[in-house]
N, C-alpha and C positions, 0 to 999 in steps of 0.2 A: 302364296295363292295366286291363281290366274285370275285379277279379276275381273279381265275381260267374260268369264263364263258365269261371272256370279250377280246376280239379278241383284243385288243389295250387299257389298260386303258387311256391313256393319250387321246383318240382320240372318247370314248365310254362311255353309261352313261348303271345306270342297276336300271330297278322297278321290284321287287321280291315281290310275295305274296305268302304266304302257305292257300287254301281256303276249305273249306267241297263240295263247286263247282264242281260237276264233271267236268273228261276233255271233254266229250262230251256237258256240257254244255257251257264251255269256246269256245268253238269251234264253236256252233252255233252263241254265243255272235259277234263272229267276222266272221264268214260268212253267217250269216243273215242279208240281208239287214234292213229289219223292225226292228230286232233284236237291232241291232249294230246301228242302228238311237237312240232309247232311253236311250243310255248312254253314247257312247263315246267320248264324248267331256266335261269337266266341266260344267256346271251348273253358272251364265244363259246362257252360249253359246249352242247351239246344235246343232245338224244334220239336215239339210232339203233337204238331195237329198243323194243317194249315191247308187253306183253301183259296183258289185262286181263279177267278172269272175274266177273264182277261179280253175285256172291252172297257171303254170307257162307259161308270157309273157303276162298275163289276166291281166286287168286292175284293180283297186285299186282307187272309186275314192269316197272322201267328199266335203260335202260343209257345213263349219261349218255358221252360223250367231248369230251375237252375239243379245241382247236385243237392242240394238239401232238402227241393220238392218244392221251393217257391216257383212260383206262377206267374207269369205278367202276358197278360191278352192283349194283343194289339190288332185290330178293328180299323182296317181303312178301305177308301175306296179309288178305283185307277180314275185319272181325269186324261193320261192321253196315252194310247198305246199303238206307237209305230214299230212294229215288228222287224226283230234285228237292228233297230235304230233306236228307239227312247222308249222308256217305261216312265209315267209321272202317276204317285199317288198321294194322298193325304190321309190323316188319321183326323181330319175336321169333319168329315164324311163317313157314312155307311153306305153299302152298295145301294144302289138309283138315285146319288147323292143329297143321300138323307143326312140331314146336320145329326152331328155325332156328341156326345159328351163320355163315350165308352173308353176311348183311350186312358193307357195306366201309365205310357211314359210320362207326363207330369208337364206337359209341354203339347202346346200342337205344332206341327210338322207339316211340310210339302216335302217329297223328294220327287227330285226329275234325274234318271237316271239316262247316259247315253254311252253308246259302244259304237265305233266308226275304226274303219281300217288304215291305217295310215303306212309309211314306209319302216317302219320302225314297228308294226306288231299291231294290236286292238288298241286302241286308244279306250279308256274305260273310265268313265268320271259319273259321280254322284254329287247334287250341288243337294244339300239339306238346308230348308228355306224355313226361317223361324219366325211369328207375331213379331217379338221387340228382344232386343241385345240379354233378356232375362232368361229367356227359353235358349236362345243360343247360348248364354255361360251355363245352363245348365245341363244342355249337350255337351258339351267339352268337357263340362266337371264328369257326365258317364264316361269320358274317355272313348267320344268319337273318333278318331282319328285310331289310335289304339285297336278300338273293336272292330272297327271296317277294314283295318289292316290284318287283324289275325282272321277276320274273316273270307277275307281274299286270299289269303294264305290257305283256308282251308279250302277253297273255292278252287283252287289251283292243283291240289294232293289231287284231288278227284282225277285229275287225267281223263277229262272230257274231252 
């Protein structure tokens, strides 16, 4: 882990990719709705609804189903959105950041996401920022790392 990019290692988890992506394409990947439905989630789970207001205190919202028809909503809202440069949202909020208790991942969550061009391709890092060390094991035990990697993998098939 770089932990120069992580606000708290003890408390924060980090998926980095170097990709030929541009960052206006990562960008749409994740504020396109239609877009952002054909990858983000691993494979067989997927996207079947999602809505996406993209300003700060806009909402943020999935609905992943996996192959057997389970459901998990996930409910957040953007705290900063610099265009082709950082996306940050939380699921401790509802859009015009209304405190939230809807989240189903089981944990509450920051993600600050950033896409920058470097000599080497888009630089693409997502820091997941966790309450205390129990929500962070309990991301990793879902297989963070795992899921945001097959998920950029599928983020990539696209040929955006």
């Amino acid at each position: 882990m770089q932990e120069d990019v992580l606000k708290n290692n003890k408390f924060d988890l980090l998926f980095e990719r170097t990709t030929n992506l541009s960052v206006e394409a990562i960008w749409k990947a994740w504020t396109d709705p239609e877009t952002l439905m054909k990858w983000f989630c691993p494979r067989p789970w997927k996207v079947v609804d999602c809505r996406i207001d993209l300003r700060a205190g806009g909402e943020f919202y999935t609905l992943m189903k996996s192959s057997e028809g389970q459901e998990v909503p996930n409910h957040g809202c953007y705290l900063e959105v610099i265009p082709n440069k950082k996306l940050v949202w939380t699921n401790m909020m509802t859009r015009g950041f209304r405190p939230s208790n809807e989240s189903k991942m089981g944990f509450p969550i920051t993600i600050s996401l950033t896409m920058s061009q470097t000599d080497k391709g888009t630089l693409y890092r997502a820091v997941a920022s966790h309450r205390d060390e129990e929500g962070l094991k309990k991301h990793e035990q879902m297989g963070f790392q795992e899921g945001w990697g097959k998920a950029f993998e599928q983020l990539l098939s696209l040929k955006l």
